[in-house]
N, C-alpha and C positions, 0 to 999 in steps of 0.2 A: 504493500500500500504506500510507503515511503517511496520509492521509484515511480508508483505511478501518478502522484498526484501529490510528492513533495520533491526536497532536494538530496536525496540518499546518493544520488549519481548527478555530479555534475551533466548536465543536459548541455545540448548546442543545437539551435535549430538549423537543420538542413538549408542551406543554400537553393533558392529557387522555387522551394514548398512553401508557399504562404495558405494560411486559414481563409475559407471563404466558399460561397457557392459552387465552385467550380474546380474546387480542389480538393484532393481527398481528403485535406486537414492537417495537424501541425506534426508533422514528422521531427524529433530530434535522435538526437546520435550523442555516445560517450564521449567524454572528454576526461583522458586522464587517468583510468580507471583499470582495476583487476580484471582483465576479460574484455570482450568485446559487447556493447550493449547499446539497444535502438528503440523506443519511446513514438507511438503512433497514438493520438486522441481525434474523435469523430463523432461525428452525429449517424446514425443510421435508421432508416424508418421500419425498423422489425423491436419485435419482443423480446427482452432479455433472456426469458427462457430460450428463444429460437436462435437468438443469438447465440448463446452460450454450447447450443447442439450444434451450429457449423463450427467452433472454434475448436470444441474437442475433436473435433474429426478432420485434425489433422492429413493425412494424405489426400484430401478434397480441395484441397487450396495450398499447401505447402510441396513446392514438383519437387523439391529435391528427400522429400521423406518415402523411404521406397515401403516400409513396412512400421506397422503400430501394432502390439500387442499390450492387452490390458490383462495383466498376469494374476494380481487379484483385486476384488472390491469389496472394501470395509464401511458398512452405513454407520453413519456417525448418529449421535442422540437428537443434537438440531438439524438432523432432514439433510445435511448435506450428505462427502461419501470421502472416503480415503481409496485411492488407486495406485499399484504398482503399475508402472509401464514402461516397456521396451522399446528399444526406438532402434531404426536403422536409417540413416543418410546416405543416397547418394557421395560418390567421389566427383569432384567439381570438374576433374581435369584427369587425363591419366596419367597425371605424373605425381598424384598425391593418393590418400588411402582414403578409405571411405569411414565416417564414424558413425559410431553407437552411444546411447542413451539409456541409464538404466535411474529413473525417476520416480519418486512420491508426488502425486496429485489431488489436491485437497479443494472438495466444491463447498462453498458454503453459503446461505443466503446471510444477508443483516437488516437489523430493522428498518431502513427503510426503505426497505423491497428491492436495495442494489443486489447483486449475485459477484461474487469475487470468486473466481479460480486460480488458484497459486500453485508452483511447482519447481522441486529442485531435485538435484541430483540427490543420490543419494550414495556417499563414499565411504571408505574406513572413518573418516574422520565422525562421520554423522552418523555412525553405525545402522541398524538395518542389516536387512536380507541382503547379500552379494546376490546380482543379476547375472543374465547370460552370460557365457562366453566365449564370444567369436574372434577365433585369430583372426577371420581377415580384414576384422575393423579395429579401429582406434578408437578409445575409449573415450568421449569429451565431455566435460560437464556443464549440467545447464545448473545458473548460480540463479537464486531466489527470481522469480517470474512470474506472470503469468496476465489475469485481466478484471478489470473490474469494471462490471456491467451496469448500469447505472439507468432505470429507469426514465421516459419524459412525459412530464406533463400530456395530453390531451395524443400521448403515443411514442411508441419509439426508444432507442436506446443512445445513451452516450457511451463511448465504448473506451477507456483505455487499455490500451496495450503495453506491455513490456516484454524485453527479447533481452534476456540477460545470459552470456555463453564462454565458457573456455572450452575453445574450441584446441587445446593441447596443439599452438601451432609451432611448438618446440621440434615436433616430431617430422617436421617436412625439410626440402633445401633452403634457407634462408631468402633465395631470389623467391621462393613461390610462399614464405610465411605470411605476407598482406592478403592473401586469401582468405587467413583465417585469422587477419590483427584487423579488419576492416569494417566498422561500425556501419559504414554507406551497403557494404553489402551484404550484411544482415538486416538492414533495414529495408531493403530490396526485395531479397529472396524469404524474407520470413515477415517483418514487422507491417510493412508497407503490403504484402499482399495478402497477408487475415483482412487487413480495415476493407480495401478494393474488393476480394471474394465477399463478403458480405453485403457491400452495395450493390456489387451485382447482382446477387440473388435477390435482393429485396425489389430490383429493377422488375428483374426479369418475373417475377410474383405478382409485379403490378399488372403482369398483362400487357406491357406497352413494346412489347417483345414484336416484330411478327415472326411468324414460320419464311424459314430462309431453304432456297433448295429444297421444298419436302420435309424438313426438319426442325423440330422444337430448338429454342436456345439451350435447353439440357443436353440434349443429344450434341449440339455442336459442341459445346462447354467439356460435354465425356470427349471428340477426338481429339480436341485440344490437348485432354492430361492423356488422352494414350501418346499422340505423338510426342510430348515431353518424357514421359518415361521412358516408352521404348527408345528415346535417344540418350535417356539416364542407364537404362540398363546394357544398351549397347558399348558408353564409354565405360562403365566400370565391369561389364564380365563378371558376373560372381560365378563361382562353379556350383553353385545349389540351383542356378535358374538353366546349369547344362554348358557352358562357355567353358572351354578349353584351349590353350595356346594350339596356333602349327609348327609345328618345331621347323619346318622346311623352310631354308631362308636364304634368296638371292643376293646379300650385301648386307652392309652395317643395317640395325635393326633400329631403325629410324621410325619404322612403319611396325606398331604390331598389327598382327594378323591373328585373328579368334574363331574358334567355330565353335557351333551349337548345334548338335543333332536331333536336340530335343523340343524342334520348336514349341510344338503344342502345348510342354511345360510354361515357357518362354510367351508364345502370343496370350495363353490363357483358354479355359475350356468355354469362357463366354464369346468368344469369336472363331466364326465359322472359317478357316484355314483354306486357302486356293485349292483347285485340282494339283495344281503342281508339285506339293507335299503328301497328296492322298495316293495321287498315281504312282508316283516314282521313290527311291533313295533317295533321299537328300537332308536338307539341313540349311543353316543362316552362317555366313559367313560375315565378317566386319572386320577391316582395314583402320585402325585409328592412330594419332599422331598428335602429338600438340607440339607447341612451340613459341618462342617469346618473338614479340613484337616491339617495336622503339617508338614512340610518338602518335600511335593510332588510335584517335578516337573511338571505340569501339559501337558507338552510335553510325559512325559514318560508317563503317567497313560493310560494318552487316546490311545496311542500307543498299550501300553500293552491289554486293553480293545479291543480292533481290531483285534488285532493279537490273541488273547487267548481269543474266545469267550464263548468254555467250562467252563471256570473260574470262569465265573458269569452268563450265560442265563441257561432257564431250555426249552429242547426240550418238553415239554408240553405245555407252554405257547406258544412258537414258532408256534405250530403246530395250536393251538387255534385261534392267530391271521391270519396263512396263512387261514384257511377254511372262516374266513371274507366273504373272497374276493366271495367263491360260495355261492350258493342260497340257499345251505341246509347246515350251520353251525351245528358244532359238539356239544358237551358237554361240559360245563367247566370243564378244566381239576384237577385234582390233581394234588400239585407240586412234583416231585420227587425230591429225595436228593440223589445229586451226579449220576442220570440215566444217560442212556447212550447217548454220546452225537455225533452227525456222523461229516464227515467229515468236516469241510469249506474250500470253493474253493472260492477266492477273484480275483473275473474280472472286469483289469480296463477296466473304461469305458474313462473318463475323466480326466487329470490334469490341473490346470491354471499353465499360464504361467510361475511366480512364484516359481510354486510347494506347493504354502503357503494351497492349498485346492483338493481333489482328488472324485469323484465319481466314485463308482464302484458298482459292482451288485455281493451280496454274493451268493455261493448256498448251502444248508445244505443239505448232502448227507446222506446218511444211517440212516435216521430215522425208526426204527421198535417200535413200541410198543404194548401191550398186547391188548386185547377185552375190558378191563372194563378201559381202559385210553382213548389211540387217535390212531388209525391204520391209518396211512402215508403208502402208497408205492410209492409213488412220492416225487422228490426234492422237495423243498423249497427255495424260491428265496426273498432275501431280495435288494434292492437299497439305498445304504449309502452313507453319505457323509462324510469326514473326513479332520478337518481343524486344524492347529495351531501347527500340528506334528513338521514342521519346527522348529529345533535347532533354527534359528537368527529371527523369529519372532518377530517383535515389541508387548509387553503387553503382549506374552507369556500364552493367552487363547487359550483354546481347546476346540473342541467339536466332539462328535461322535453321528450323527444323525440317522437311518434307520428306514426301512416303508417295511411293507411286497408288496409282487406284484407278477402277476401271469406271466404264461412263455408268453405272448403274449407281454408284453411290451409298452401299448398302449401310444401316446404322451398324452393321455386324461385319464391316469388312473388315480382312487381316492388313495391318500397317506394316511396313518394313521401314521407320523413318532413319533418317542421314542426315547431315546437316555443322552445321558448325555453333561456335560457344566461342566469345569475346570478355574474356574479366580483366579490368583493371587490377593491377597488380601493386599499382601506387595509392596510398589516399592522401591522395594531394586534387581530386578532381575538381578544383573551386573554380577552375576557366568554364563557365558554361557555353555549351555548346552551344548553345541558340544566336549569340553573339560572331559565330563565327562561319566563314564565306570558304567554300571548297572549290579550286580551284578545277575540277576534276576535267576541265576541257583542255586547261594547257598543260594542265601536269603529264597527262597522258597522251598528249597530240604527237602523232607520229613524225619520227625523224627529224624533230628540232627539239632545242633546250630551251626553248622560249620560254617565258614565263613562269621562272622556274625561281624567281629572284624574291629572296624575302626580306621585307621592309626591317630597317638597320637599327627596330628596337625589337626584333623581333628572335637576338640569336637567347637560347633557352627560355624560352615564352612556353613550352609546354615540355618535361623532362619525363612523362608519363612511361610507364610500362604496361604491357595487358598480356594475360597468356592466349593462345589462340586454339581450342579444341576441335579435331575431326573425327568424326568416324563417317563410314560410309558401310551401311551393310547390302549384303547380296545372297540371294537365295540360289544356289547350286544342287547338282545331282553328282552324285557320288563319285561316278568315274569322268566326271570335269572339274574335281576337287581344286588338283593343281593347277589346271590353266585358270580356275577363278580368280583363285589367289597370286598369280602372278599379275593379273588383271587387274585385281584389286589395290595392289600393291603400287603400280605402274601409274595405276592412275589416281591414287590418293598424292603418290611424290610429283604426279603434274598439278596436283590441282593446288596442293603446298607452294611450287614455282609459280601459280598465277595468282595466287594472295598473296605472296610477297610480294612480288610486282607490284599489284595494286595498291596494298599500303606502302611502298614507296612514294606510291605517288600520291597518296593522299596524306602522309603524314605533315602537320602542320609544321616542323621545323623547316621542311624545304619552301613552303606556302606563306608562311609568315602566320600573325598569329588570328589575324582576320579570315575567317572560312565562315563559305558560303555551300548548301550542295546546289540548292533551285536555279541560282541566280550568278555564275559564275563570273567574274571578272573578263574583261576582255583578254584574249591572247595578245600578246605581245610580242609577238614575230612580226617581222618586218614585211612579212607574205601576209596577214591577216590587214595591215594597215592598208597595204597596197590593194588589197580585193574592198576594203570598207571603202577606201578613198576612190574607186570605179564603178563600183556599185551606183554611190551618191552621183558621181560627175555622168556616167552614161544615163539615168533618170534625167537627168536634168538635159541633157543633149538629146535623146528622143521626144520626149516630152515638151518643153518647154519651158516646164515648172520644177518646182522646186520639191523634193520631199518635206513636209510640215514636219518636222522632228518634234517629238513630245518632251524629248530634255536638252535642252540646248547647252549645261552646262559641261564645261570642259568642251567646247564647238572647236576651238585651235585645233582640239586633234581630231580630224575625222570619223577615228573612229568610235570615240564616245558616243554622239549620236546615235551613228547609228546602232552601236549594243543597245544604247537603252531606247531604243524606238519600241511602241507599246504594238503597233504589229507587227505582226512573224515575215522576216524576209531572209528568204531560202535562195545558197546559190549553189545552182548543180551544173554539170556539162551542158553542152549544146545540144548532145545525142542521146537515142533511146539508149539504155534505159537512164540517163536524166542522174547521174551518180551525182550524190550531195555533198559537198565538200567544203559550205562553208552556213554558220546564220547568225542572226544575232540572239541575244538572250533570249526574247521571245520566240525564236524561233526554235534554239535546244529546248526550250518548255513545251510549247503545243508538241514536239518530237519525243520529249520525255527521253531525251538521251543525249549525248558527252561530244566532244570534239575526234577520239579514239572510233569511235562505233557508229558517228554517223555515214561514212565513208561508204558503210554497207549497208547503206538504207538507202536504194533509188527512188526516186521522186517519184517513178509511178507506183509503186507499193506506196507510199503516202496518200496518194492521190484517192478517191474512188474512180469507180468507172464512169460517171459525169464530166468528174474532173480531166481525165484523161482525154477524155474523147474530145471535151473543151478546148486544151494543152494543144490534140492533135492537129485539129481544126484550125488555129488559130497561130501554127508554127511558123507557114511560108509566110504569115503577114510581119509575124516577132521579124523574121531573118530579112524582110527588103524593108518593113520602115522602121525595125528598131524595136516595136514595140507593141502593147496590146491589152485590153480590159477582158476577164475572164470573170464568168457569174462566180458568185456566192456557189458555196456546198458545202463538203464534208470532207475530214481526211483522217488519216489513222496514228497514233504514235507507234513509236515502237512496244509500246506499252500494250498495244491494243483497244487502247482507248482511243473515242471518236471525237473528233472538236470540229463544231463549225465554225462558219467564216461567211461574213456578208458580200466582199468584192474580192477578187483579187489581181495585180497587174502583173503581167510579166515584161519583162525587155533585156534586149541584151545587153551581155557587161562588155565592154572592149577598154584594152589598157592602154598607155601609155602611144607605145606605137599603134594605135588604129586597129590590132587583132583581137580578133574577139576571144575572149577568156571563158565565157559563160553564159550561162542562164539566171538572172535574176526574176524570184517570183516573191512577191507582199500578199500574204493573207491578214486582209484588214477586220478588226472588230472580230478579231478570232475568241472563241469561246468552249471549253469540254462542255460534251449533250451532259 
């Protein structure tokens, strides 16, 4: 009761969490203190009783709790209850062990009809029954805790929370001990999301819910926590759930490599398992890997990984794991390097209330490939989960989870999720993210160093660390054991080289400390000035008129304007297919993609088929007078998302000497439907 509603624990209110309608209320974190401990207080419009039954049930809102037993219960004289309970965690990363919990849980009401549940370890020192014991966890203690439920007037509860933990972070490598010294991330992964899981439910109780796909919000909310654990229990391997190392190993053991013969223990007897495990031998294999990162916002990475999934998947693999799901699986594939990747269309399905966590269902379009790889003529439908994106997140973890599925959608389908894990490894996160601008179009723009230059207060502006978790599982038949896992193998250490890559290039020390993702800064190649400065001057010499620039400041340089002009102007070749190779801000936003990947977005995939046939029609008049007015329509990102547009002009760009360079096209009063 001292911690929750005095000063027992020096408090510090979380940076960026302010009290108020829109927030999920006052988060603080330790300062100074024995152990790691995290303080969440809240209004929620449920019943203290009700309340206090989603708090004890633990594994319902807590992903990293893989198991809860209630070993025994003692009713006490005043109506409350004394409980032994066992507890297992998840291991965060695979470089650290996973812990356990052996606790006294004490429920009790007080007169005035508040409910306080409190709970602590229980050691040698505090004597008691000695609990389970599991070698393969580490033993951590929870220090005095728990909640004090506070009835309201005319309904409702006031809720404090407390998360008080020695997490024994003695026992890891010193670089990975902020995993378990870090208040933010405890207040994350346990403090911050009891008060959220309860808003939720009380949301979705109101009815104001609708059915999404065919499905309650319960039903999406359950594949939610299946695809969190099967990606909790894919990185830790316990060998009670059947995971086994492969001793067989191509090079340093960079990569481990796991199998499971026992799915059905593993997916669970409440979901109904593919033909692919009924028919044949087989079993779940999983490839997993971590690794430290230097100056990577773990907001942005995960982001970028979402959004740019050609960047690091290979539509082989992809293709490999959808046929899983049918009863005649393919061959294991060959990886291809840099093949072609179709399109992704990202449909939500689900956001919490929040926003702090979002499910959606990918679908990967246009996959073609040869006779001796994978012939697809059908989408591919992936179900992802995507958490920690949020700029003001407390602890500032990410994760990007998905699991193939087929178009049926069934509430009992088997998951196989993969996926990646981002934890800050420093607590020092006070630079909030929302403050800062991602370069990601110059960073990563092909074959120059432009823009790469960071402003001269900017040298250690962020010194952060984070560790970076993979796994990747795959389901195999017996006598293709080896080539999976070489497979697996192959292509987990590529898709390591394209995250590195890519937090290269997003880490703020090369960027400076200003980052943006939406809204990227102009490039600063001497080639980008030159195209902004032709673009503007060939309008003007077809035309007659002037482009209206909607910000005219910083005009000296041309190419300010035109970045921040409020409509989309796209420059692609002169020839089909119309290859895109340059735009302004608004045009990487209506594109919903980078300076790196626009290159392989042709204008006519942009376009619809109105637009095209517009484009065609109206080509030989662009090429003899320069120029030309095209209707309003509609056009696609890379996103697969749709935005209209009321007019649009096109003309040609021509340089310096009189040759023509391109196609410039303006979609004016552009809008997402």
């Amino acid at each position: 009761m001292s911690k929750a509603t005095g000063t027992a624990v020096n408090w510090v209110q979380m940076v960026g969490m302010k009290p108020g309608p829109d927030s999920i209320g006052i988060i603080a974190v330790s300062h100074n203190c024995s152990g790691v401990a995290a303080r969440a207080c809240g209004l929620v419009s449920l019943e203290p009783t009700k309340v206090a039954e989603i708090l004890k049930d633990r594994p319902s809102w807590y992903r990293d709790c893989r198991h809860v037993e209630i070993v025994h219960v003692i009713p006490t004289g005043n109506g409350g209850t004394i409980e032994l309970i066992y507890m297992q965690t998840y291991a965060l990363t695979t470089l650290v062990g996973p812990r356990d919990f052996w606790t006294l849980r004490y429920t009790s009401g007080l007169d005035d009809g508040s409910l306080v549940i409190c709970e602590r370890s229980l050691t040698q020192s505090t004597g008691g029954p000695s609990g389970p014991n599991a070698p393969t966890f580490i033993r951590a203690e929870v220090l005095p805790s728990g909640y004090l439920i506070r009835p309201c007037e005319g309904g409702g509860s006031m809720i404090y929370i407390v998360d008080h933990v020695d997490l024994n972070a003695k026992s890891v490598p010193e670089v990975l001990r902020p995993l378990y010294e870090s208040p933010k991330i405890l207040a994350q992964k346990m403090t911050a999301a009891a008060l959220r899981h309860i808003r939720q439910i009380a949301h979705e109780s109101s009815g104001e819910i609708p059915f999404v796909a065919g499905h309650q919000p319960a039903v999406l909310r359950t594949f939610s926590q299946r695809l969190s654990r099967g990606f909790n229990d894919a990185v830790s391997g316990f060998p009670d759930d059947g995971w086994s190392p492969l001793l067989s190993s191509d090079g340093p053991e960079d990569i481990t490599i796991t199998v499971n013969s026992s799915p059905n223990k593993l997916v669970g007897s409440h979901v109904s398992l593919s033909p692919f495990f009924s028919a044949i031998g087989g079993g779940i294999m999983c490839a997993k890997a971590s690794m430290l990162l230097q100056n990577v916002p773990p907001a942005l990475l995960v982001q970028f990984l979402r959004e740019h999934r050609s960047e690091w998947a290979d539509p082989g693999v992809d293709a490999y794991s959808a046929a899983s799901l049918r009863a005649n699986p393919y061959a294991v594939p060959g990886l291809r390097a840099g093949g072609f990747m179709g399109t992704q269309v990202i449909l939500p399905l689900a956001r919490t209330l929040e926003h702090e966590e979002s499910l959606e269902v990918i679908r990967l379009e246009g996959h073609g490939f040869s006779h001796d790889e994978v012939l697809m003529s059908r989408d591919m439908f992936l179900l992802q989960l995507c958490s920690g994106v949020d700029e003001n997140a407390p602890g500032a973890c990410a994760q990007l989870v998905f699991a193939p599925i087929d178009e049926s959608f069934a509430d009992d389908a088997p998951l196989l999720p993969s996926g990646f894990r981002v934890i800050p490894l420093d607590d020092k996160m006070d630079m909030p993210t929302a403050t800062r601008t991602l370069d990601l179009a110059s960073a990563l723009e092909v074959g120059s160093g432009a823009g790469l230059r960071a402003p001269s207060d900017a040298s250690g502006a962020c010194t952060t660390r984070s560790v970076l978790t993979i796994a990747f599982q795959f389901s195999f038949e017996n006598h293709l054991r080896e080539s999976v896992a070489a497979m697996a193998r192959q292509y987990v250490r590529g898709v390591m080289a394209s995250v590195q890559r890519v937090a290269m290039a997003i880490a703020p020390s090369r960027l400076g400390s200003h980052i943006q993702l939406k809204h990227p800064h102009p490039p600063g190649s001497p080639e980008a000035l030159a195209l902004a400065t032709w673009i503007g001057r060939s309008y003007r010499v077809h035309t007659g008129m002037e482009i209206r620039w909607s910000d005219t400041e910083g005009a000296e340089n041309p190419l300010m304007p035109f970045w921040k002009h409020s409509d989309a102007i796209l420059c692609c070749s002169l020839k089909p297919p119309f290859t895109l190779k340059f735009a302004n801000s608004a045009g990487f936003d209506i594109l919903e993609t980078t300076m790196v990947n626009i290159q392989d977005m042709p204008l006519e995939a942009v376009l619809d088929d109105e637009g095209r046939k517009a484009l065609f029609t109206e080509l030989p008049k662009i090429m003899q007078q320069g120029w030309a007015y095209l209707p309003g329509g509609v056009c696609r990102s890379s996103m697969g998302r749709q935005a209209s547009y009321e007019q649009a002009v096109a003309w040609k760009v021509v340089g310096d000497d009189g040759a023509p360079q391109g196609l410039a096209l303006m979609l004016a009063n552009w809008t997402f439907v």
